[in-house]
MMTF fields as JSON, N, C-alpha, C and O atoms, coordinates in Angstrom:
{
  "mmtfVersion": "1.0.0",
  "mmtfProducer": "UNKNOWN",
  "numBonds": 435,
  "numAtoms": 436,
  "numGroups": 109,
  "numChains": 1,
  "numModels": 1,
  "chainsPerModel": [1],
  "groupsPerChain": [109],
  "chainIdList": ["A"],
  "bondAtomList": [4, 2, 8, 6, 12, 10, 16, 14, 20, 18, 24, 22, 28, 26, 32, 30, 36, 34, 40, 38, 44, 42, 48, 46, 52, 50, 56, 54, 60, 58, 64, 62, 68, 66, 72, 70, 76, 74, 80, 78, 84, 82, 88, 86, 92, 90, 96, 94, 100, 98, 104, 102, 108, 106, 112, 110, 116, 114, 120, 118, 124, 122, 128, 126, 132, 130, 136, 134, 140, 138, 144, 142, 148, 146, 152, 150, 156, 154, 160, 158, 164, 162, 168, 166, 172, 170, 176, 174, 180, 178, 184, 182, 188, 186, 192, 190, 196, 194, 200, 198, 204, 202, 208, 206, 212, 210, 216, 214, 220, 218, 224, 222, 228, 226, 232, 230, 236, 234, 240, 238, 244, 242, 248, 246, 252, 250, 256, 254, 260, 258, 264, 262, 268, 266, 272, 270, 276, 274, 280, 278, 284, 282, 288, 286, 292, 290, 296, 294, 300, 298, 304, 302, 308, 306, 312, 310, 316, 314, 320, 318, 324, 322, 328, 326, 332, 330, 336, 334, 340, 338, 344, 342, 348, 346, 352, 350, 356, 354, 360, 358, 364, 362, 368, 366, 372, 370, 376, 374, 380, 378, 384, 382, 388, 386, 392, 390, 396, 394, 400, 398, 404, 402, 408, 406, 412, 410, 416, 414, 420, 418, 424, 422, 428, 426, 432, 430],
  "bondOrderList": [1, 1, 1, 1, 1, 1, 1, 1, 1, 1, 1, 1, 1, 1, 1, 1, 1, 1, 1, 1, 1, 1, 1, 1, 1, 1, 1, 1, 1, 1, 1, 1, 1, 1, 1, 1, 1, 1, 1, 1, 1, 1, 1, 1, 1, 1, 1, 1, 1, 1, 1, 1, 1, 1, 1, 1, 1, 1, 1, 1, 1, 1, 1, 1, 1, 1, 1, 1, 1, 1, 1, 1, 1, 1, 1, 1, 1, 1, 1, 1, 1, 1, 1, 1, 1, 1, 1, 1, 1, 1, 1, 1, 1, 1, 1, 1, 1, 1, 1, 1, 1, 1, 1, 1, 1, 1, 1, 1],
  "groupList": [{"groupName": "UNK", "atomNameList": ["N", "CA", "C", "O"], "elementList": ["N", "C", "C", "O"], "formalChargeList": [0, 0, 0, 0], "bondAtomList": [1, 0, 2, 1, 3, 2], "bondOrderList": [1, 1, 2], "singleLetterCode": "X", "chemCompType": "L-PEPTIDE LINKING"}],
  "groupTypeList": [0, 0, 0, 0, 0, 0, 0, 0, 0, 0, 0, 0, 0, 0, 0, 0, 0, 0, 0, 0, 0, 0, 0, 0, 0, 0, 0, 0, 0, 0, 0, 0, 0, 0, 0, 0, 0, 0, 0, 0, 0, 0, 0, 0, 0, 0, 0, 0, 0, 0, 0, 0, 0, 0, 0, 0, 0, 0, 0, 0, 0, 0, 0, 0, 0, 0, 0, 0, 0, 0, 0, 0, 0, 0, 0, 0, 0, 0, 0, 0, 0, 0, 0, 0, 0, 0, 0, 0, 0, 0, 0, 0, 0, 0, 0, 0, 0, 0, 0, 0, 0, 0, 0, 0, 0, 0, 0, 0, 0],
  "groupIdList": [1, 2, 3, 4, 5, 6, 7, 8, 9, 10, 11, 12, 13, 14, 15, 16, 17, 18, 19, 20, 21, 22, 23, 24, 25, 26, 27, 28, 29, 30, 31, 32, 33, 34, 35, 36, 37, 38, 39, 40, 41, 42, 43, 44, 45, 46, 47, 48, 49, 50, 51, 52, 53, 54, 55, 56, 57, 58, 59, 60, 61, 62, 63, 64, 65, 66, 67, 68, 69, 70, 71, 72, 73, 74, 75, 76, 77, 78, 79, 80, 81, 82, 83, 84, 85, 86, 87, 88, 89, 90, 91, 92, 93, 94, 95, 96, 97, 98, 99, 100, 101, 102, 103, 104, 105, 106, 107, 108, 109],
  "secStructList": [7, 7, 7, 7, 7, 1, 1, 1, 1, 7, 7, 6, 6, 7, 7, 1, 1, 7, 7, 7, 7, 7, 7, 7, 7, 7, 6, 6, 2, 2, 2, 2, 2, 2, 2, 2, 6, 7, 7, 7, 7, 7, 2, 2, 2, 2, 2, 2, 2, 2, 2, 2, 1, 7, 1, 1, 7, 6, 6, 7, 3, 3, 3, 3, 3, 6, 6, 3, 3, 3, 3, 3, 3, 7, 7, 7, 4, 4, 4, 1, 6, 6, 2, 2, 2, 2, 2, 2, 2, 2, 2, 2, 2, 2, 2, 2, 0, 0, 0, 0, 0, 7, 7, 7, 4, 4, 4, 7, 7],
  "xCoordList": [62.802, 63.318, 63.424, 62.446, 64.64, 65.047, 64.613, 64.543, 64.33, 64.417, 65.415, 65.226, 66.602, 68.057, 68.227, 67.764, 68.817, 69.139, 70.133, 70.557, 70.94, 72.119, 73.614, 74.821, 72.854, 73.714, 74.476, 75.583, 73.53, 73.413, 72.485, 72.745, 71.464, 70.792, 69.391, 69.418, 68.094, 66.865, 66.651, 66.056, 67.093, 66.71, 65.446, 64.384, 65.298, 64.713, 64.141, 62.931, 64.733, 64.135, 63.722, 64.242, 63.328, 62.814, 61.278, 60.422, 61.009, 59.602, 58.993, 58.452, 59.048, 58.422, 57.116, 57.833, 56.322, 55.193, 54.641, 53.508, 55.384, 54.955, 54.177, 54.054, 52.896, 51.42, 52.04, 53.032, 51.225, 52.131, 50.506, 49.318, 51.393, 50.956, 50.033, 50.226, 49.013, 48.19, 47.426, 46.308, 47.789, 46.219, 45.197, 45.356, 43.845, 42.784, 41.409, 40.878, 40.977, 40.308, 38.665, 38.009, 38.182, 37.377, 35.544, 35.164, 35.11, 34.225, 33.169, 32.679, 32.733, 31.865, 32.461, 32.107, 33.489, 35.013, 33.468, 32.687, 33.642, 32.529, 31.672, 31.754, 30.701, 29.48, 29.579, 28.563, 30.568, 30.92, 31.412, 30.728, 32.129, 32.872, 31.825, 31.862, 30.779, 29.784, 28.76, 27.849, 28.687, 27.551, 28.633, 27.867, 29.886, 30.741, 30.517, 30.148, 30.734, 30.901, 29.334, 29.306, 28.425, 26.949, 26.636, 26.957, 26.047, 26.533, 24.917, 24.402, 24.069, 23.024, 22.579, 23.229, 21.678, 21.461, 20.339, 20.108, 19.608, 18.348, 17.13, 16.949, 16.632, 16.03, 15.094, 15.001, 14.182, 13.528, 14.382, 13.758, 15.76, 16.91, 16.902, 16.514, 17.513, 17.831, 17.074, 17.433, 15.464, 14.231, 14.143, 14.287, 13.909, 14.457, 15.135, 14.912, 16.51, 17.12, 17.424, 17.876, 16.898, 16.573, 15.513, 15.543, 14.413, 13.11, 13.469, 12.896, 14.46, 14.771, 15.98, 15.698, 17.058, 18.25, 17.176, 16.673, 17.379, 16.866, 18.329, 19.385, 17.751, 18.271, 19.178, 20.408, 18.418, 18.573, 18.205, 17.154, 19.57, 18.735, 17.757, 17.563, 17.09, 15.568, 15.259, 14.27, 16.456, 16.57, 16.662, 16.185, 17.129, 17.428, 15.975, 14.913, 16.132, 14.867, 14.87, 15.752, 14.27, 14.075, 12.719, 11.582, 13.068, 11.735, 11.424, 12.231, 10.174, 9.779, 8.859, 8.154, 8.313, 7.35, 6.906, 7.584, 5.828, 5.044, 6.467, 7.062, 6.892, 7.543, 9.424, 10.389, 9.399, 10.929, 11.397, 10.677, 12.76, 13.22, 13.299, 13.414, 13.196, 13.757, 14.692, 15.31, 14.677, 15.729, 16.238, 15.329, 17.291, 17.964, 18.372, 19.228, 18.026, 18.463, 19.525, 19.218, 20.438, 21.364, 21.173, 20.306, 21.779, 21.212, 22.434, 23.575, 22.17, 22.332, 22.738, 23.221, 22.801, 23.193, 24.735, 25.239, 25.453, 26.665, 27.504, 28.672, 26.847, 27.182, 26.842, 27.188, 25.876, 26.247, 26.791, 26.657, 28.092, 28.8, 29.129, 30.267, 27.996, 27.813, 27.124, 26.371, 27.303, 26.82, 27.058, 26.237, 28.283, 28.978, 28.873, 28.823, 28.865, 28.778, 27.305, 27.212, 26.136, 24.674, 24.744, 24.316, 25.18, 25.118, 25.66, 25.064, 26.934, 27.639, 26.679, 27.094, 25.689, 25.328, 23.773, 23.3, 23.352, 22.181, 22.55, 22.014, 23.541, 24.329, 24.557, 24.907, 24.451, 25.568, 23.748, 23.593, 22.832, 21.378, 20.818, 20.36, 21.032, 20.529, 21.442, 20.893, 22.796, 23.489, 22.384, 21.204, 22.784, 22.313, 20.767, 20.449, 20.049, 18.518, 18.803, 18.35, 19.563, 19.681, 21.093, 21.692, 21.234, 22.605, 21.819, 21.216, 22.275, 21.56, 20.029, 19.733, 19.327, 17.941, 17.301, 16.427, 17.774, 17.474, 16.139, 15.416, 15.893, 14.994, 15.444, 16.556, 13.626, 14.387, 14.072, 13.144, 15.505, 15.341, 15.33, 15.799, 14.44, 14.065, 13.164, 13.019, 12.472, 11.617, 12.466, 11.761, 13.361, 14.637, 15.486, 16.123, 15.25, 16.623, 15.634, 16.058],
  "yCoordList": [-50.962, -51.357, -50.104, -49.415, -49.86, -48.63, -49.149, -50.318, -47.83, -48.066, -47.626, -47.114, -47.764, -48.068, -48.946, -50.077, -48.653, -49.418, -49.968, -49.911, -50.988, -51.583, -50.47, -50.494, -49.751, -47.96, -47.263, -46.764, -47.476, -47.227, -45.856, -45.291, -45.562, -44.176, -44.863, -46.047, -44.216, -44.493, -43.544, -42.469, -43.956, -43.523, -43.888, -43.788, -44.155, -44.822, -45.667, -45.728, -46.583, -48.038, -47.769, -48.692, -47.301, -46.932, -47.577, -46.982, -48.254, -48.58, -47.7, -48.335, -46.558, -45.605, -45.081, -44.263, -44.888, -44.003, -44.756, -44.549, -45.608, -46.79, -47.077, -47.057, -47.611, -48.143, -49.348, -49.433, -50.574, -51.766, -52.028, -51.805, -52.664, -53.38, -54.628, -55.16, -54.948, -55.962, -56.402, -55.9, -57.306, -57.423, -58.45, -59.648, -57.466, -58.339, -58.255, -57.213, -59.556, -59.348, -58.611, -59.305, -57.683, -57.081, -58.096, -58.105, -58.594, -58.806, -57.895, -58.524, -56.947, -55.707, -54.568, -53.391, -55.119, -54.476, -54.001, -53.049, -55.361, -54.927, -54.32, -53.148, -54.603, -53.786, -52.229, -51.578, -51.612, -50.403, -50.309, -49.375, -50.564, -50.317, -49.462, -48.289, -50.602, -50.588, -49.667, -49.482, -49.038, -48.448, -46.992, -46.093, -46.616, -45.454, -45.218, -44.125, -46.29, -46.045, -46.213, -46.394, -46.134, -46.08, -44.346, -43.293, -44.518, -43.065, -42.669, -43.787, -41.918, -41.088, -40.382, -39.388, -40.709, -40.095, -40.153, -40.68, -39.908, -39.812, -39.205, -39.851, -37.974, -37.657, -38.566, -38.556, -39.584, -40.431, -41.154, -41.807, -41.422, -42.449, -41.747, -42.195, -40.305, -39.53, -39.584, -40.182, -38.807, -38.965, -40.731, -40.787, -41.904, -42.852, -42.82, -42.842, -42.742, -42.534, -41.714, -42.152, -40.191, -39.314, -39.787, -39.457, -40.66, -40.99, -42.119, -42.211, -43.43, -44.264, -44.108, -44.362, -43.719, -43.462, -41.675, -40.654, -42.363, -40.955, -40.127, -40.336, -38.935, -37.683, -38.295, -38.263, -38.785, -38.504, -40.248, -40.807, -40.99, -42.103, -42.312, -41.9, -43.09, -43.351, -44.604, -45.31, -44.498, -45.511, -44.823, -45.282, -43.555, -42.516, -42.508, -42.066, -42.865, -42.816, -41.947, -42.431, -41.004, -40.481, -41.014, -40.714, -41.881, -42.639, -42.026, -42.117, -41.112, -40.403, -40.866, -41.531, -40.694, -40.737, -39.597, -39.344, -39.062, -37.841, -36.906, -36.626, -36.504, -35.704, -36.107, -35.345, -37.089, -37.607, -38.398, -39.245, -38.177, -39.219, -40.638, -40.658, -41.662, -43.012, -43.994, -44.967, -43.532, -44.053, -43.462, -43.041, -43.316, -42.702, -43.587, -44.386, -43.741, -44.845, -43.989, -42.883, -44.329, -43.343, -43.652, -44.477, -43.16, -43.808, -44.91, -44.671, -45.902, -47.094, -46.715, -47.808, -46.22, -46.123, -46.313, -47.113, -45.824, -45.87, -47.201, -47.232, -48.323, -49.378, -50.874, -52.041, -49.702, -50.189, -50.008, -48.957, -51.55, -51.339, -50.239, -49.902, -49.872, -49.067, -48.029, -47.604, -47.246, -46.539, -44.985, -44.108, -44.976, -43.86, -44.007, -43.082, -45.142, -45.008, -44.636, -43.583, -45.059, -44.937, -43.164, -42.485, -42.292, -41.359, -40.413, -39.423, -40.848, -40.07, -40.883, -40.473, -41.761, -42.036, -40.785, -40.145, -40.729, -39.82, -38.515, -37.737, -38.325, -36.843, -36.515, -35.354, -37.152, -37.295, -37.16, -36.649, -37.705, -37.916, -36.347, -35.671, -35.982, -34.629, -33.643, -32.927, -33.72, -32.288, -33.133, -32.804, -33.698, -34.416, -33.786, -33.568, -33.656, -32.796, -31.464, -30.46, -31.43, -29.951, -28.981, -28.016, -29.438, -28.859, -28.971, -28.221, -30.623, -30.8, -30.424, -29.478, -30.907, -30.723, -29.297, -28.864, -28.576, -27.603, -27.676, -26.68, -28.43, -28.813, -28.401, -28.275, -28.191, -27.586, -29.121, -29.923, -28.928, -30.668, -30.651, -31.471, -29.095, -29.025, -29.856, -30.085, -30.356, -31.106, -32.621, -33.324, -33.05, -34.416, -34.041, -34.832, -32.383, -32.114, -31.986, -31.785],
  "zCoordList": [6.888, 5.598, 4.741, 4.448, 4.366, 3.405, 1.806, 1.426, 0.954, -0.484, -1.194, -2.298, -0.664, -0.854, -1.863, -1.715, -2.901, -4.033, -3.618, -2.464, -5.195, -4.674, -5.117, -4.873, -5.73, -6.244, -4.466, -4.266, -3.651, -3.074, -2.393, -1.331, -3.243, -3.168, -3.367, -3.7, -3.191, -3.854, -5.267, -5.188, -6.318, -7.782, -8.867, -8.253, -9.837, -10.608, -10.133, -10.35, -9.357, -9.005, -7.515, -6.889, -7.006, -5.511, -5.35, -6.006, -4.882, -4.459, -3.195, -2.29, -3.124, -2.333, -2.97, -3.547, -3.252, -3.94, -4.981, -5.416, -5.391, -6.972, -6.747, -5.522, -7.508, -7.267, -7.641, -8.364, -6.959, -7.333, -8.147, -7.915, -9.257, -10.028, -10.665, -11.758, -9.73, -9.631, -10.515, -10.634, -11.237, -12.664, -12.094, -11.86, -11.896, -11.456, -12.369, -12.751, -12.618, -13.838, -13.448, -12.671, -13.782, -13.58, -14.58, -15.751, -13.585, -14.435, -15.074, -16.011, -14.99, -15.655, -16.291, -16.22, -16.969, -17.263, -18.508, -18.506, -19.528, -20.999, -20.681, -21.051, -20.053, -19.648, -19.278, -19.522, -18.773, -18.578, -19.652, -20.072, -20.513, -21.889, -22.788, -23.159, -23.018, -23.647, -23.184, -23.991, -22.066, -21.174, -21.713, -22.062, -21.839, -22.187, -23.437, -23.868, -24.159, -25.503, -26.434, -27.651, -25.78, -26.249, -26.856, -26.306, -27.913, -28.689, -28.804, -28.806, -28.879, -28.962, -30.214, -30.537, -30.882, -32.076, -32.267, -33.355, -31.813, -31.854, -30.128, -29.096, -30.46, -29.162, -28.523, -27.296, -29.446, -28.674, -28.023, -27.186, -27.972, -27.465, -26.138, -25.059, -26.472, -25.226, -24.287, -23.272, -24.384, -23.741, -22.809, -21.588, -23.61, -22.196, -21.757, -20.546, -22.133, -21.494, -19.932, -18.874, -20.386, -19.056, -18.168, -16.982, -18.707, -17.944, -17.368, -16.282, -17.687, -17.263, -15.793, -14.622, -16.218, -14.915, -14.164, -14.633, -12.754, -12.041, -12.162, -12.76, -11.154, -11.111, -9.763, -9.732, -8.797, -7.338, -6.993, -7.306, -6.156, -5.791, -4.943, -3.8, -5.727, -5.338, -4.008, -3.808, -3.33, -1.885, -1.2, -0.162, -1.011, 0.182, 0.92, 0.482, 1.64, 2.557, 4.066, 4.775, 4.645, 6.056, 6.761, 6.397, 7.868, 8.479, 9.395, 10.32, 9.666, 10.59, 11.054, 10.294, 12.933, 13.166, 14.32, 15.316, 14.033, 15.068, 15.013, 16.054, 13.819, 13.362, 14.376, 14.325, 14.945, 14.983, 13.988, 13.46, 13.608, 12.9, 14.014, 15.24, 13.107, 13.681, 12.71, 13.14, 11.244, 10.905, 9.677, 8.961, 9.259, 8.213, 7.059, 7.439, 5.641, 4.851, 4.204, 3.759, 4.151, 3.084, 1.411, 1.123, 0.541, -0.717, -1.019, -0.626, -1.606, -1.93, -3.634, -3.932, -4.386, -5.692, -5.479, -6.267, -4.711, -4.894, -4.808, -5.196, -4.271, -4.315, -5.729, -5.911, -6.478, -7.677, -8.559, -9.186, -9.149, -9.469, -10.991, -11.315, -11.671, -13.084, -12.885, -13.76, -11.323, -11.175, -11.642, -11.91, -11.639, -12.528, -14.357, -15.167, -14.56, -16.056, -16.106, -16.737, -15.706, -16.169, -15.686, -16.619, -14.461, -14.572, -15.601, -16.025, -15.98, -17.129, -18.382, -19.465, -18.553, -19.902, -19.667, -20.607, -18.503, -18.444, -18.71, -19.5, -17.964, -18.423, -19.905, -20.114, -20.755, -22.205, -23.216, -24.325, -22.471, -22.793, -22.745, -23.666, -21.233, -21.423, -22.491, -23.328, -22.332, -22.894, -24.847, -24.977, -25.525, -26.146, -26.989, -28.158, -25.543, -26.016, -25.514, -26.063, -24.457, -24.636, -25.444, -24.97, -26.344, -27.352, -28.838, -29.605, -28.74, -30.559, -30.667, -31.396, -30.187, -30.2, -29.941, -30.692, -28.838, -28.407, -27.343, -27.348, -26.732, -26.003, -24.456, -23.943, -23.755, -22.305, -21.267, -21.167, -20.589, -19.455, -18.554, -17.764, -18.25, -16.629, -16.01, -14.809, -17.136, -16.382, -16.021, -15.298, -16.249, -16.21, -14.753, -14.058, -14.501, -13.271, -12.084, -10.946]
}
């Protein structure tokens, strides 16, 4: 099947490369909204913030025994779905104490 118009050429109207258009309603659409648009003003805010979301997910597991592995857990954060927003809200936490505040967040990395 060509994307041959009725012009006879593929122009403007070509469905080759177009992302088609699907509206599907996202249910955690708000909750990420709200998890983006959460604003920081205060270092005790920041501070849970950094102490609450880890650095590194905390499922990654290596199961050893008499020094062989026997099973590998990979980390599991990535399959939750706000997992990128809570990292960019921890991220936004540290620059946050370490810009305005002037505080050091080595101990957070």
């Amino acid at each position: 099947m060509s994307s041959i118009n009725s012009s006879g050429f593929g122009g403007e109207n070509s469905y080759i490369g177009r992302p088609q258009s699907k509206k599907t309603f996202d249910l955690l659409q708000p909750l990420r909204q709200t998890i983006d648009n959460f604003e920081i003003h205060k270092s005790k805010t920041a501070h849970r913030i950094a102490k609450l979301i880890p650095a590194q997910c905390p499922f990654e597991r290596t199961i050893k025994f008499f020094g062989h592995t026997l099973i590998h857990i990979p980390p599991l954060c990535k399959l939750n779905p706000v997992y990128d927003e809570l990292v960019g809200l921890r991220f936004r936490a540290l620059c946050f104490l370490a810009d305005r505040c002037g505080e050091d967040i080595s101990a957070y990395c």
